[in-house]
NUKEPA-947090 format. One line per field, with one value per residue (C-alpha): residue in one letter; x, y, z. Coordinates in pm, whole numbers, plus 32768, in hexadecimal, padded with zeros to 4 digits. Layout:
res: (A_...) $
x: (X_...) $
y: (Y_...) $
z: (Z_...) $
// end
This chain:
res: (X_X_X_X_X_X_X_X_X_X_X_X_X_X_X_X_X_X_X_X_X_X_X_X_X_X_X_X_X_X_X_X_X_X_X_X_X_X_X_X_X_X_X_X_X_X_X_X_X_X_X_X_X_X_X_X_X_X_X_X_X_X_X_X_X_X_X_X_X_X_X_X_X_X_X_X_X_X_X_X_X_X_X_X_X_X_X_X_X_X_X_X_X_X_X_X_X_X_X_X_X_X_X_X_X_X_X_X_X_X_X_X_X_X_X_X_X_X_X_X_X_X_X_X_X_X_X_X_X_X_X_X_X_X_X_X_X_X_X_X_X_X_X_X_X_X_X_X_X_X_X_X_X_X_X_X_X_X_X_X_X_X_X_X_X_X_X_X_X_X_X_X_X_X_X_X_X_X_X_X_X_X_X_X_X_X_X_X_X_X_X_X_X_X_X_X_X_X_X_X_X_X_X_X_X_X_X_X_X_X_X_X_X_X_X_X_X_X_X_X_X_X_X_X_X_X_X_X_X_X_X_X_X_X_X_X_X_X_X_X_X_X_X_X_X_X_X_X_X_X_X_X_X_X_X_X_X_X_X_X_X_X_X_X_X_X_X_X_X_X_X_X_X_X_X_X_X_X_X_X_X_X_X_X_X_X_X_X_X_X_X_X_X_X_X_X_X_X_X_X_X_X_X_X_X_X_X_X_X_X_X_X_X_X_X_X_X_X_X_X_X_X_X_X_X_X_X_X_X_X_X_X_X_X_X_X_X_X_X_X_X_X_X_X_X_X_X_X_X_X_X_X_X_X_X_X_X_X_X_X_X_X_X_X_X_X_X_X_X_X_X_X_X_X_X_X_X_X_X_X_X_X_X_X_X_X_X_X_X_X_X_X_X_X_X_X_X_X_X_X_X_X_X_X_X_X_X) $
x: (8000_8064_80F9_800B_8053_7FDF_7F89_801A_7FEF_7EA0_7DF4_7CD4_7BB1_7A8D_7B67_7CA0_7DAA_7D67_7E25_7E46_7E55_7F02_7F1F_80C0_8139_8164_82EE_83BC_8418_856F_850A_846D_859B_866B_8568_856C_86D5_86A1_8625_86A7_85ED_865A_8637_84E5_84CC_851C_8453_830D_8378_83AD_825E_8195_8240_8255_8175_8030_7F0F_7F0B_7DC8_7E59_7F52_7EB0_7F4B_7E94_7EF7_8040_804E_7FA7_80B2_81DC_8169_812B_828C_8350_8291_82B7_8439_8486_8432_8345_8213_80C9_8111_81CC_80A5_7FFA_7E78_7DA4_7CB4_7BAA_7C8E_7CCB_7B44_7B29_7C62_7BA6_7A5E_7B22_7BC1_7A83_7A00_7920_794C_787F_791A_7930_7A24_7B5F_7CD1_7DDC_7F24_7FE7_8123_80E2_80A9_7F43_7E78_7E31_7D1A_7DDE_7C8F_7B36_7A2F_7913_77DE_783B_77FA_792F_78E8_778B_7800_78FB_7A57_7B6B_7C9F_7DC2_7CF8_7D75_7CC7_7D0D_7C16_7B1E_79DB_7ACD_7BFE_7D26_7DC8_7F23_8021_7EF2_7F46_7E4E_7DB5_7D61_7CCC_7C23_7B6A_7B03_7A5C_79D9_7852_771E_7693_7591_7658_7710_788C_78EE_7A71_7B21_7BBA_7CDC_7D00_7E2A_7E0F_7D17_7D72_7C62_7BF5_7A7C_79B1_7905_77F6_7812_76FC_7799_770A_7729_783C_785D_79B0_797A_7B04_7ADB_7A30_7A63_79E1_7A72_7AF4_7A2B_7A82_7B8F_7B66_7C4A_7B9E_7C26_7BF9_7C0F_7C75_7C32_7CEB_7D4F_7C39_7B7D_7B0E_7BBB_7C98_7B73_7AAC_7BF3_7BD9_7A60_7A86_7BB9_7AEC_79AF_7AC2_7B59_79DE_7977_7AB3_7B71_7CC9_7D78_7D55_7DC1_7E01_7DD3_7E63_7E8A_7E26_7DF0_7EA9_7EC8_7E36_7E68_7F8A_7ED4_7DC8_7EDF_7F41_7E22_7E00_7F4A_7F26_7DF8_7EE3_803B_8032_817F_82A6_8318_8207_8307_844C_8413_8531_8574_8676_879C_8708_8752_8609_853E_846C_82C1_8228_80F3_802B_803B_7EFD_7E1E_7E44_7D34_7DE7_7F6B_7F60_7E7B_7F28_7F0D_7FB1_7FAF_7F7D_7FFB_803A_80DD_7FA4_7FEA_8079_80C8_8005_7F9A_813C_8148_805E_80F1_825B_81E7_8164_825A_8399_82DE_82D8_8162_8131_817B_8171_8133_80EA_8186_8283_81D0_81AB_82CF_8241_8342_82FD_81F9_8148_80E3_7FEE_7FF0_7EF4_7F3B_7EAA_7DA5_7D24_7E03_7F02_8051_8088_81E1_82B7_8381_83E1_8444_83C7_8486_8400_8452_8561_85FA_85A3_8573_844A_840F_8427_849F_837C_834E_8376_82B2_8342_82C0_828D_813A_80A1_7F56_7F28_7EF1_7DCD_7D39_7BF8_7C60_7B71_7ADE_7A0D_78E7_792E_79B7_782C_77CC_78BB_78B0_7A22_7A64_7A0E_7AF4_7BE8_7BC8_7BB7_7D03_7D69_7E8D_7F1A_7DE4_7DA9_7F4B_7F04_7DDE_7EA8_7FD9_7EE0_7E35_7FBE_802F_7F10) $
y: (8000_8148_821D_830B_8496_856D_86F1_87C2_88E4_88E2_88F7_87F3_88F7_88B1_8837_87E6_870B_863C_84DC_837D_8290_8143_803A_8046_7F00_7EE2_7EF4_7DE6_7D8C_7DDC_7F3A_7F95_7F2D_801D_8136_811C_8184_82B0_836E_839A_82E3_833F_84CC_847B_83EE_84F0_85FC_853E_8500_868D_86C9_85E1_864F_87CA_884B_8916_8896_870B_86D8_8720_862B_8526_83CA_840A_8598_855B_840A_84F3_8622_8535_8491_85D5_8674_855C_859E_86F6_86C7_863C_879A_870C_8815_87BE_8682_8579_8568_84F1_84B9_8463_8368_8484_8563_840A_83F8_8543_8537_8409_84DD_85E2_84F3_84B6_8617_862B_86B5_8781_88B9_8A37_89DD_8A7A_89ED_8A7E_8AAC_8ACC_8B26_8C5C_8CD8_8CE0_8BF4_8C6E_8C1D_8BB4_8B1F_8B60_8A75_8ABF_8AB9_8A64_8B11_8BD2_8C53_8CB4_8D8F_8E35_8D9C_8DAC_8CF5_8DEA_8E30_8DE6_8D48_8E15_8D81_8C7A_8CB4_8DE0_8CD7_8D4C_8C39_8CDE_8BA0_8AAA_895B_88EF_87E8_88BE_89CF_88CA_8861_89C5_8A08_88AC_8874_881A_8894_8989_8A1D_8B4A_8BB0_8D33_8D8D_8EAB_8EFA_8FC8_902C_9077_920B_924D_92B8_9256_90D0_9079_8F98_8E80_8D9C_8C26_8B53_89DC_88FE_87C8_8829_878E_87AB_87BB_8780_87FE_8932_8A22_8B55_8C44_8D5B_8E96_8F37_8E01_8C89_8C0F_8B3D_8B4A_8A08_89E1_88AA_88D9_87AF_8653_8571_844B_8480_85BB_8519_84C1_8619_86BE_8611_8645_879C_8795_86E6_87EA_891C_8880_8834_89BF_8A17_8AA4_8B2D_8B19_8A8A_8B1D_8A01_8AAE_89F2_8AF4_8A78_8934_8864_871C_85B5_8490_8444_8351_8486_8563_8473_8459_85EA_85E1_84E7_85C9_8698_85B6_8485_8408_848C_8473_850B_853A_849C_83C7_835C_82A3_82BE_8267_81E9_8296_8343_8291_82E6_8325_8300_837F_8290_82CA_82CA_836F_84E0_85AD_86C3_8720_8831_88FE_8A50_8A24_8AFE_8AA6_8B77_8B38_8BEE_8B9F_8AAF_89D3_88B1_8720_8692_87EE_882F_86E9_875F_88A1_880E_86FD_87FD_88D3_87E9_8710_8885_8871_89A3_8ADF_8AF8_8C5A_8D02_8CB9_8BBF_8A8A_89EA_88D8_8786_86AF_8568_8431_83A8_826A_825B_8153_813F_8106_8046_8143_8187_82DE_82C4_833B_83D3_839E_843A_82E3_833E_84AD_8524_860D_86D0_8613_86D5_8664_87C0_8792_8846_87AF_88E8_89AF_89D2_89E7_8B11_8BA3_8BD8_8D50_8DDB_8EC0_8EEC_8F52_9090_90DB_9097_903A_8F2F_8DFA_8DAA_8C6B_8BCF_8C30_8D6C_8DB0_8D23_8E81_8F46_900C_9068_91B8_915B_901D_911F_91E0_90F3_90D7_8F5D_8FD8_8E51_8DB0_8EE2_8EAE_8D36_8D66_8E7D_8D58_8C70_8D50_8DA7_8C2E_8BF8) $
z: (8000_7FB1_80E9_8117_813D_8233_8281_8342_8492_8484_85AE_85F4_85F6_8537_83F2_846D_839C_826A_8287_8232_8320_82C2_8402_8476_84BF_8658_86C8_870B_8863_87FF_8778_88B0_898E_8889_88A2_8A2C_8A20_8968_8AAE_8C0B_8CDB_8E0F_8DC7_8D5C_8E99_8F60_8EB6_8EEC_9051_9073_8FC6_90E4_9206_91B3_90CE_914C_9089_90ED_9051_8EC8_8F2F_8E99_8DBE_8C79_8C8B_8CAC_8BCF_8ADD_8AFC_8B0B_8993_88F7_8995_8903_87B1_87B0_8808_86AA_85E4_84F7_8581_853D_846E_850F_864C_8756_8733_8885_8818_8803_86F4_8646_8617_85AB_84CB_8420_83CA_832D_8264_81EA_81C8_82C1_8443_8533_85A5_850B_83B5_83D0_838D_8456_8467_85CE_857F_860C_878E_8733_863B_84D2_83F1_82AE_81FA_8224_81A7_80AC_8169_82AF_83D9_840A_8297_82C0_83D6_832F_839B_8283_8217_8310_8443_859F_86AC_87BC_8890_88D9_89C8_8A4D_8A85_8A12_88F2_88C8_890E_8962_891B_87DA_887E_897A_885A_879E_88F7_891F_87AF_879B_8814_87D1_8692_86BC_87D3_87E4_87F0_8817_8765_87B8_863D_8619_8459_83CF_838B_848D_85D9_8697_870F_8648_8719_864C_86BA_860D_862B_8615_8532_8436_8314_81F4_8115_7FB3_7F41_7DF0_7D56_7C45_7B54_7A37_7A9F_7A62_78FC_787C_77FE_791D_79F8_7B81_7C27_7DB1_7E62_7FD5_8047_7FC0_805F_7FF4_7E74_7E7D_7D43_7C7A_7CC2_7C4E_7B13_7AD2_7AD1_7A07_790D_792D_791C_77B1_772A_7772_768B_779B_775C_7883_79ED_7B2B_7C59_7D65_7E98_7F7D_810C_808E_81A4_80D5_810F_8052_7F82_7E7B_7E2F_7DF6_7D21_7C50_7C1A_7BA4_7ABE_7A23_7983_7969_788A_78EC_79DB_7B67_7C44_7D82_7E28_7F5D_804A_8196_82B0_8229_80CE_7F5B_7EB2_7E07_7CF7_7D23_7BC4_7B42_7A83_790B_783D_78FA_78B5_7859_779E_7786_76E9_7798_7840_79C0_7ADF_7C2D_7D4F_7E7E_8006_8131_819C_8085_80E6_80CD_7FB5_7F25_7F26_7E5D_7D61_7D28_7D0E_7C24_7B1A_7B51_7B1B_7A00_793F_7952_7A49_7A99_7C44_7CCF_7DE9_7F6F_800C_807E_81B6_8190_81FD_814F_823D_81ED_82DC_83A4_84C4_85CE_86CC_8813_8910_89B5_8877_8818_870E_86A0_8541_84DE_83B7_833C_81F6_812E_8017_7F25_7DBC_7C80_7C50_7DA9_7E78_7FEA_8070_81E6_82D1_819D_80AC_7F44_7E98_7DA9_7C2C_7C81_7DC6_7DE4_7F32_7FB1_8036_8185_8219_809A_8081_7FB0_7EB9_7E53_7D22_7DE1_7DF4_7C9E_7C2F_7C9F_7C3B_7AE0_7A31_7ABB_7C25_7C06_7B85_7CA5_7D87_7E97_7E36_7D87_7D7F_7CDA_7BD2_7B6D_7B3D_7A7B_7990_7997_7924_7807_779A_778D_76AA) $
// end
C-alpha cells in the first residue's frame, strides 16, 4: 500500500488536518528495548517525583494528564510541528471524519505557528463563513479565553460543541486595529474538496481544491474535464490553505494533466530516493495552460501537486512560500485507543528539492495584501469583470493574467 501523506499545523477545530491513516506494524520487542534507551530514565524520574511532592495543584496531577503531556513533549521534541503527532483517541475520531469531509464544528483550518492561531482556510458554507471569518484572521479569543500559546488540543476542545450551540471569537484582522467579536453557531460541515468558476471577464477557469480527501482526485478531474468542454483557455489551481490529505488523490489530480513523468522523490533514513511515478494514460489534457497558486498554508500533498507540474514543465507556480511538510506518514494506534502519526519516510520534488521545514517556492513570488479577502469560485459567480479587477486578490488576478498569457 502506498504510504500515505499527511497535512500539516492545523489545529483540530472544526476542520482540522486531512490524512491517511494506514495501520503501522507494532514494534519489536527489540525496538522497544532500543527506544527505552533513548531517554534518561532516571531524570525522568526525578522530575515526576518533584512534580508530586511539590507542586500546588495536586488535583491536575493526574496519570492520563501527564501520560498525555509526556507523549505529545516527546513528539513535539523531534521538530516536525504539526505533522509528525499525537492524536487522543477523541482527535483520532475526529481526524477520521475530516478525512471524509464531514465534521461538526465552525470550518476553519489553522495554522499555529504563530503565538496565536490563524485562520489559513475558510470553508464555503460553513458556519465560520456565514459569519464572516476569512482566510488571515486571528483568534484572539474563545468565550473571552485568551488562545495565544494554548496547546491545540486544548483550542480544538474550546471551539468544538454541540451543533446548534454557540461559540463567541475575539478576531483580531490584519490592518485593523481593533479586536471584532464574532458569534459562530456550531454546526454539521460538509467539505466539498473540489470547486471551480471562470474568472470574471477571461476564459480561464480557476479551480479550488480545499484539501486532498476521499474523492478529492476524481472531483479534481471532473471538473478538469467540465473546464476543457466549456472551451476554457487556461486553468488556475488554486491550492492556497489547502493542508493536504491523501497521497493516492494527489496522485490522481496530477495525473489529469501529466501523461507520463515522476510525480515526487520519496526517501527513508538512511535509504537513496526513489522514484514516485504517475500513471501514464490517464491524462485529460497536456496541453492546456495551468498556473498554480499557492501561500504559506499550502502544504503536504497540495506541495506535491504544485512541484509535480512545476518540474514536469507543465506549470507555472506563483504566489507565497509553502508550508514545507516534506515527511510521509504512518499512524499506529496505541493501546487506549489514541494514536501516533509518524513521519517514516521523506519526500523530495522531482527534481530532488527538499521542502520539509523549508517550503516550496513559488516560480514568482506575489503576495496578498494586507488584510485583503481571498476569493473563491463562489465568489467570482457574482462578480462582473471590473469588480474582479478591482478586487484586492492581487495573487489570483496575476494567475489568471499568467494563464490568459500562456495561452
Amino acid at each position: 500500500m502506498m504510504p500515505v501523506m499527511l497535512s500539516t499545523t492545523i489545529a483540530r477545530l472544526a476542520l482540522a488536518t486531512t490524512l491517511t491513516l494506514t495501520p503501522f506494524a507494532p514494534a519489536s520487542a527489540a525496538a522497544s528495548e532500543q527506544e527505552e534507551t533513548l531517554l534518561d530514565e532516571e531524570l525522568i524520574a526525578e522530575a515526576i517525583e518533584l512534580l508530586q511532592e511539590r507542586y500546588v495543584d495536586d488535583d491536575v496531577l493526574t496519570t492520563e494528564r501527564l501520560t498525555v503531556g509526556a507523549i505529545r513533549g516527546l513528539v513535539e521534541a523531534l521538530g516536525d510541528d504539526g505533522h509528525t503527532q499525537y492524536l487522543t483517541e477523541e482527535e483520532y475520531k475526529i481526524e477520521q471524519e475530516v478525512l471524509q469531509g464531514r465534521v461538526a464544528g465552525i470550518g476553519v483550518v489553522l495554522d499555529q505557528r504563530s503565538a496565536a492561531p490563524e485562520v489559513i482556510a475558510v470553508i464555503d458554507g460553513s458556519p465560520a463563513h456565514r459569519a464572516g471569518l476569512r482566510a488571515g484572521d486571528i483568534i484572539a479569543t474563545v468565550d473571552g479565553q485568551e488562545t495565544a500559546r494554548l496547546p491545540d488540543g486544548e483550542l480544538a476542545d474550546l471551539v468544538r460543541g454541540e451543533p446548534g450551540t454557540l461559540v463567541r471569537l475575539g478576531i483580531e484582522r490584519p490592518g485593523s486595529t481593533e479586536r471584532e467579536v464574532f458569534d459562530v453557531f456550531r454546526g454539521e460541515v460538509e467539505i466539498d474538496p473540489v470547486d471551480w468558476a471562470m474568472a470574471p471577464g477571461s476564459d480561464v477557469a480557476v479551480i479550488r481544491i480545499v484539501q486532498f480527501s476521499v474523492g478529492a482526485g476524481h472531483q479534481l478531474r471532473e471538473a478538469v474535464e467540465e473546464v476543457v468542454a466549456t472551451g476554457a483557455s487556461g486553468v488556475v489551481l488554486d491550492l492556497r490553505g489547502n493542508p493536504g490529505g491523501l497521497v493516492v488523490e494527489t496522485l490522481n489530480a496530477v495525473s489529469a494533466f501529466l501523461d507520463e513523468g515522476v510525480a515526487f522523490l520519496e526517501r527513508g533514513r538512511d535509504e537513496p530516493a526513489e522514484p514516485v511515478r504517475i500513471d501514464p494514460g490517464r491524462a485529460i489534457d497536456t496541453e492546456i495552460p495551468v498556473v498554480v497558486l499557492v501561500d504559506y498554508g499550502t502544504a503536504s500533498s497540495g506541495e506535491i501537486l504544485a512541484a509535480a507540474l512545476r518540474d514536469n514543465g507543465r506549470a507555472t507556480v506563483i504566489g507565497e512560500q509553502t508550508f514545507g511538510t516534506g515527511t510521509i506518514l504512518n499512524t499506529h494506534r496505541l493501546r487506549d485507543g489514541s494514536a501516533m502519526r509518524l513521519g517514516v519516510r521523506e519526500w523530495l520534488t522531482p527534481e530532488g528539492e527538499a521542502v520539509f521545514r523549508v517550503g516550496l517556492t513559488p516560480d514568482e513570488l506575489v503576495q496578498m495584501p494586507l488584510g485583503a479577502f481571498r476569493l473563491g469560485p463562489g465568489d467570482l459567480l457574482g462578480l462582473t469583470p471590473v469588480e474582479f479587477e478591482d478586487s484586492d486578490d492581487v495573487p489570483l488576478r496575476r494567475a489568471v493574467r499568467l494563464a490568459e498569457a500562456e495561452d
